[in-house]
C-alpha positions in Angstrom: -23.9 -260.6 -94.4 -22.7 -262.4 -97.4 -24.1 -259.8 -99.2 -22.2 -257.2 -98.3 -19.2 -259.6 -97.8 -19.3 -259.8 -101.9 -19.5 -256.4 -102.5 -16.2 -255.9 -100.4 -14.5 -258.8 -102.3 -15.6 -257.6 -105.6 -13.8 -254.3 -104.4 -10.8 -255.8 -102.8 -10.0 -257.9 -105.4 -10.5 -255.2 -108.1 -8.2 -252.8 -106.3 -5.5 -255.6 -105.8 -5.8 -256.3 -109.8 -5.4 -252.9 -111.0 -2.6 -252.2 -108.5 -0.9 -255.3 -109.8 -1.6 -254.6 -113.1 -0.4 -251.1 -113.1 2.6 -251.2 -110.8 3.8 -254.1 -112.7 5.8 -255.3 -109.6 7.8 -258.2 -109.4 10.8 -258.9 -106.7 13.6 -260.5 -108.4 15.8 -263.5 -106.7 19.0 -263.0 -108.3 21.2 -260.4 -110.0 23.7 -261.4 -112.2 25.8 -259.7 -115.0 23.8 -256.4 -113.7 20.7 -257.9 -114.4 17.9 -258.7 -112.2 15.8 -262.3 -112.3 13.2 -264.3 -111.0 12.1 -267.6 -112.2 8.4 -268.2 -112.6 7.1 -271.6 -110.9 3.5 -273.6 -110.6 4.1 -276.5 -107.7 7.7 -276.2 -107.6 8.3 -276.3 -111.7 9.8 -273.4 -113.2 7.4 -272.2 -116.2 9.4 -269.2 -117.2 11.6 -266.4 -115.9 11.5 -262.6 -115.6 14.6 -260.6 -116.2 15.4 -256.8 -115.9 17.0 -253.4 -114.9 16.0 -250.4 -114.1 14.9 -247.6 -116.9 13.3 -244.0 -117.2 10.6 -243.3 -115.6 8.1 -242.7 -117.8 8.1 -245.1 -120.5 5.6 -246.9 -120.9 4.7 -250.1 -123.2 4.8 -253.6 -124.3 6.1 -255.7 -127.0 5.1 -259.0 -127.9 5.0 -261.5 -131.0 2.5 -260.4 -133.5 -0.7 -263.0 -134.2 -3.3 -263.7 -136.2 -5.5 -262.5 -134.1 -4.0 -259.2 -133.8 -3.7 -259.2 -137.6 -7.6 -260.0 -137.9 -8.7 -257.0 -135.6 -6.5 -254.6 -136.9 -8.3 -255.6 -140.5 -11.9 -254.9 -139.1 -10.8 -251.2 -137.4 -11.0 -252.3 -133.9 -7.2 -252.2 -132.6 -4.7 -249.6 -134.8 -0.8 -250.4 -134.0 1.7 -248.1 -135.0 3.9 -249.4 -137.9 8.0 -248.3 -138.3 8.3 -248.8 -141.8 10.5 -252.0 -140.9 8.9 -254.4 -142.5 10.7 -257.3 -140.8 9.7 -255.3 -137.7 6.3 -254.7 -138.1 5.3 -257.8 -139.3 6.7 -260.0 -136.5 6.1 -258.2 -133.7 3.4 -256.2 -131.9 3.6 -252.6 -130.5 0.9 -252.3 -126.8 1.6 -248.6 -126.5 -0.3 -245.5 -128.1 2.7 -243.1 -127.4 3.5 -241.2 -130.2 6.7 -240.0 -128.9 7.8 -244.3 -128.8 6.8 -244.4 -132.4 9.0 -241.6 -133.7 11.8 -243.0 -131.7 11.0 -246.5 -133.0 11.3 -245.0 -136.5 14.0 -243.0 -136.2 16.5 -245.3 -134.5 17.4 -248.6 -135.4 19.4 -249.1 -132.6 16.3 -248.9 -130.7 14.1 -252.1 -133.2 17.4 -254.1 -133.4 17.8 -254.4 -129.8 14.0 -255.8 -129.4 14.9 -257.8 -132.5 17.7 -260.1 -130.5 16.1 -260.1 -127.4 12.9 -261.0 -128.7 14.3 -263.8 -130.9 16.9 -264.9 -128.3 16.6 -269.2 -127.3 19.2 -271.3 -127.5 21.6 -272.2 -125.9 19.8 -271.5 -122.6 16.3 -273.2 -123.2 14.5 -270.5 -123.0 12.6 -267.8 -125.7 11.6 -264.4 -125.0 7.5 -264.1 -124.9 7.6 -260.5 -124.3 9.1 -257.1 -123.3 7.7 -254.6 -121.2 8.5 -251.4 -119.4 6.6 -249.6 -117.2 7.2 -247.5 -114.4 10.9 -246.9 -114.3 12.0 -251.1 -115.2 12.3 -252.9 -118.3 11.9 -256.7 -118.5 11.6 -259.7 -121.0 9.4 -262.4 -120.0 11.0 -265.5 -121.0 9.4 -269.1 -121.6 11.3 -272.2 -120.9 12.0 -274.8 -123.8 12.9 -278.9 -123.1 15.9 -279.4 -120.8 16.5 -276.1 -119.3 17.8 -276.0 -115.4 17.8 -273.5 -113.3 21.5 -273.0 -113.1 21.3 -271.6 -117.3 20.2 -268.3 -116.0 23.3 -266.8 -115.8 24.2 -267.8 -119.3 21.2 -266.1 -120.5 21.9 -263.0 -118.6 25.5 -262.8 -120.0 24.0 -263.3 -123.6 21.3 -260.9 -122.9 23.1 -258.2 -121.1 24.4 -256.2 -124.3 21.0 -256.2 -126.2 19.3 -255.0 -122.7 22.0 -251.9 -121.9 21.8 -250.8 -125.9 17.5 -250.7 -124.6 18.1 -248.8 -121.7 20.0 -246.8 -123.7 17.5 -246.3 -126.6 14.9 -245.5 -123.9 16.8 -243.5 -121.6 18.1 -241.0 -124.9 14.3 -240.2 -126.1 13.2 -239.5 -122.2 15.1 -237.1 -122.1 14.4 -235.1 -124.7 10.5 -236.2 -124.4 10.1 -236.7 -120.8 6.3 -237.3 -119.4 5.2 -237.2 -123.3 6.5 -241.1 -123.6 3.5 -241.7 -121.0 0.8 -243.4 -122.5 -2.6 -241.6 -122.3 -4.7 -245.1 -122.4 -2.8 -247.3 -119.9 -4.8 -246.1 -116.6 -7.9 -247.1 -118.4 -6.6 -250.0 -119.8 -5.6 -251.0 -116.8 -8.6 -250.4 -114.6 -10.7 -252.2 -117.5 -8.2 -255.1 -116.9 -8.7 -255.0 -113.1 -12.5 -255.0 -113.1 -12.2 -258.0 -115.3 -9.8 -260.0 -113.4 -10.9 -258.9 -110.3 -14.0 -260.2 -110.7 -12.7 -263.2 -112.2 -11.1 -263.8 -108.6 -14.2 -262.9 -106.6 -15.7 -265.3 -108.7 -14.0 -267.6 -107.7 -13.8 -267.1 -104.1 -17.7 -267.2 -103.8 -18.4 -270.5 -105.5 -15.7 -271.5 -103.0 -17.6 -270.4 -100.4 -20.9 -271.3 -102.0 -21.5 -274.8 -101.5 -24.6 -276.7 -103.3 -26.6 -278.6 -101.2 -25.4 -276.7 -97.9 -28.5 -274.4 -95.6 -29.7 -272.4 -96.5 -30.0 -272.7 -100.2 -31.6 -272.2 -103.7 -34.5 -274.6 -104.3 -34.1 -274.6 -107.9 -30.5 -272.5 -108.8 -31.4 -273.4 -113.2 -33.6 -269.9 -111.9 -31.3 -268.3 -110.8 -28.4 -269.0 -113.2 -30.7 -268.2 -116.8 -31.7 -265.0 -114.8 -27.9 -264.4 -113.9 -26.7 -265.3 -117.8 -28.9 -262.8 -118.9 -27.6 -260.1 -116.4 -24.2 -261.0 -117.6 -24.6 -260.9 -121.1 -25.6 -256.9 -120.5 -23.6 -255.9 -118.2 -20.5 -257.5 -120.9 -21.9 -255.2 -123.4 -21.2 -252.3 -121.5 -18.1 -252.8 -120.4 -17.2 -253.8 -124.4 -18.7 -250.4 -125.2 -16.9 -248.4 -122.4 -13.3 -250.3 -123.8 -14.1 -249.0 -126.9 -15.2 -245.2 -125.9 -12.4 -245.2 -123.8 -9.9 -246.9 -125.5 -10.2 -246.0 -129.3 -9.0 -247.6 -132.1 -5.9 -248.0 -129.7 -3.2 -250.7 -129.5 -4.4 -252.7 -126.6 -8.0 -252.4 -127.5 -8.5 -255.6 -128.7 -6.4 -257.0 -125.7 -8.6 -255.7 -123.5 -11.8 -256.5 -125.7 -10.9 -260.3 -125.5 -9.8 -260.5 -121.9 -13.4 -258.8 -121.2 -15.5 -261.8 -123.4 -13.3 -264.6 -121.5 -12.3 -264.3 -118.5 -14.3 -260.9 -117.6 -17.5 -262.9 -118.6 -16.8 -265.7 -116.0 -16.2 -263.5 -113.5 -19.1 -261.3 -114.1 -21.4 -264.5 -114.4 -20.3 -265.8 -111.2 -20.3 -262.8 -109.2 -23.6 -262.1 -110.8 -25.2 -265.2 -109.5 -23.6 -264.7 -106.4 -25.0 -261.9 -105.5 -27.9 -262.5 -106.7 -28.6 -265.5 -104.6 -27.5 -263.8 -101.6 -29.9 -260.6 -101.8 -32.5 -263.3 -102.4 -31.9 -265.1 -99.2 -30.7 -262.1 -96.7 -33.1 -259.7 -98.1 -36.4 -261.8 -97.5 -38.7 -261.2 -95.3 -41.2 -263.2 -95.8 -42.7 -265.8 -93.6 -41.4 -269.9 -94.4 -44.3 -272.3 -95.3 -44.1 -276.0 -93.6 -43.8 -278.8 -95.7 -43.5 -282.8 -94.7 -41.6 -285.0 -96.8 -39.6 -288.0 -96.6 -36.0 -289.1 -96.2 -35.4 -291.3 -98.8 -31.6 -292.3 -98.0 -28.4 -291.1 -96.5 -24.8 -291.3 -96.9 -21.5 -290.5 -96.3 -18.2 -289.4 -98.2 -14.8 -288.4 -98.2 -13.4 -285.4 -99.2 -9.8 -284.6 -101.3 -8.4 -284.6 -98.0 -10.4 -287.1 -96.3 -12.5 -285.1 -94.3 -16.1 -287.2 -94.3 -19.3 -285.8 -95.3 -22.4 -286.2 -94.7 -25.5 -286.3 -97.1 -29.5 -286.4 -97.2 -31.3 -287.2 -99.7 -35.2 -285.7 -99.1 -38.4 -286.5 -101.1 -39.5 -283.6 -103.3 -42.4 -282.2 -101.1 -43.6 -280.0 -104.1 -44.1 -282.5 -106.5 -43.1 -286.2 -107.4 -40.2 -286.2 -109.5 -36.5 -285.1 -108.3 -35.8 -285.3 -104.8 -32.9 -283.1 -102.7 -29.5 -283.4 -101.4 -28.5 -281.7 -98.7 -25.3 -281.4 -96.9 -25.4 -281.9 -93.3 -23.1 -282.4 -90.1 -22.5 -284.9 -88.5 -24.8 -284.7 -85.3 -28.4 -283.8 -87.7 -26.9 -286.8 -89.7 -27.2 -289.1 -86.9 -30.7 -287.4 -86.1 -32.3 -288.5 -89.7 -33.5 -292.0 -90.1 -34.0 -293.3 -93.7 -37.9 -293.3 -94.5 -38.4 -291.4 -91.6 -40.2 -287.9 -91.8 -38.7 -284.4 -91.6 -39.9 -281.3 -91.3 -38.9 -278.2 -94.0 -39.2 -274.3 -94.3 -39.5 -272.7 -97.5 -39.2 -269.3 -97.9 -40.6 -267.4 -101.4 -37.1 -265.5 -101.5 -36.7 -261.6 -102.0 -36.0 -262.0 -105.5 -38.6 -264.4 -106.5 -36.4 -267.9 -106.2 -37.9 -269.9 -103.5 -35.2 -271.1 -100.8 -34.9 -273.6 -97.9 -34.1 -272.2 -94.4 -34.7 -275.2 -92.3 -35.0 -279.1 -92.7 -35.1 -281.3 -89.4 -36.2 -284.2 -87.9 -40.1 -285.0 -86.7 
């Protein structure tokens, strides 16, 4: 069951990221100064703010403030960005697009670079800097951070100050669709974006299985250091591919190195801990085997609250397979009641599909 339940949350939540990811939705708040908005919060604090308008169509691409990291893999041949022969351009600011018809427009018109030149350097006197621009499926945006003392109200004195450089944009963008049309879609940024989903997707899945997952609970892992070396190794593999497919599919593109690091950090965890996951599910469901009895001793219990005061209950069992460690299990609160400190209790271990020996059953005598 929990099997298959991973399998459909690996999928769900890799569908969900790539739609995200591609669609690029976000439902704006506000509109002021013909300008949409939404301000960006974690527990109530605004973090940042998106604003935008609608664009062409079929634009498609991202700029952002250049690094030293994207400097450093464009010098060992693993990402190639487009350059305008604007120095002051090229060297502060990086192009996510592999559209060639955006680069001969960014080149030829410097109507087109100045207006990302004042939006991306726009702060004061609103408290707030421009992270990034994007455009993608018929809007454009900026992605603002927030600096010391900004309020929400300054929003509409950002919009004001913005709303020139954006409508010269649209502009820009809206003159070279026409004459170029579907060419200004970008020919990697399905597969960048399903790369992206897989990664994140799994990242969330992840996350929602160690969630579910608790240590200690029945059934469980007798010893999970077997199952996690065994799932590192896994993971280590299947990162490889996935770095290899970027690369095959990808190029010597843009974004390739955007996609190459999101893969190594936050791919990795997810693919580590749906990995183990898994794994320690097939082990458990997929066993047939017959449990062997063991007797062993309870050597104390205990109880504890949890972050929102909910008690729990705990076990601590002799190790019946040798005299070292002993075991903590989770229980409820009527087989809590049932154990008796150095009393005796009965336990079924099972050899486990996969090799990793598990515990099915641990009760009273």
């Amino acid at each position: 069951m929990w099997f298959l339940f991973g399998l459909v949350t690996i999928t769900l939540c890799v569908g969900y990221e790539f739609w995200r990811r591609h669609m690029s939705l976000w439902k704006a708040e506000g509109r002021a100064h013909g300008i949409e908005y939404k301000h960006q919060r974690i527990k109530g604090t605004i973090t940042g703010a998106l604003v935008g308008v609608g664009c062409a169509q079929h634009p498609n691409f991202s700029v952002k403030r250049q690094t030293g990291i994207d400097n450093f893999f464009k010098r060992m041949g693993v990402s190639n960005e487009f350059e305008t022969g604007d120095q002051g351009f090229d060297d502060s600011y990086y192009l996510i697009t592999d559209n060639n018809a955006l680069h001969h427009a960014l080149t030829a018109s410097p109507k087109f670079r100045a207006a990302i030149k004042r939006i991306m350097e726009y702060k004061l006197p609103a408290r707030l800097g421009t992270r990034a621009i994007h455009c993608r499926n018929g809007r454009v945006w900026a992605e603002l951070k927030i600096e010391a003392l900004y309020r929400e109200e300054n929003i509409e004195s950002t919009l004001k100050s913005l709303s020139e450089d954006i409508e010269v944009l649209v502009a820009a963008i809206g003159d070279v669709a026409q004459v170029s049309g579907s060419r200004w879609a970008d020919p990697f940024v399905i597969k960048a974006a399903l790369l992206l989903a897989v990664s994140s997707g799994l990242a969330i899945n992840g996350c929602i299985q160690l969630f579910r997952l608790k240590i200690g609970d029945l059934p469980f892992a007798l010893d999970y250091k077997l199952i996690v070396v065994d799932a590192l190794i896994y993971s280590v593999v299947v990162i490889l591919v996935f770095a290899v497919i970027a690369i095959y599919w990808l190029g010597r593109g843009a974004r390739t190195h955007i996609v190459l690091i999101e893969l190594m950090t936050i791919g990795a965890f997810g693919i580590f801990l749906s990995i183990a996951t898994e794994m320690r599910d097939i082990n458990i469901e997929m066993d047939t085997s017959s449990p062997q009895t063991f007797k062993a001793q309870v050597e104390r219990k205990y109880t504890s609250k949890g972050r929102r005061g909910r008690t729990k209950y705990h076990v601590v069992v002799e190790n019946w397979n040798c005299d070292c460690d002993s075991y903590k299990l989770r229980v409820s609160e009527y087989e809590y009641r049932n154990f008796s400190e150095q009393g005796r209790v009965q336990v079924l271990q099972n050899t486990g599909y996969l090799g990793y020996p598990w515990i099915s059953e641990v009760k009273p005598l």
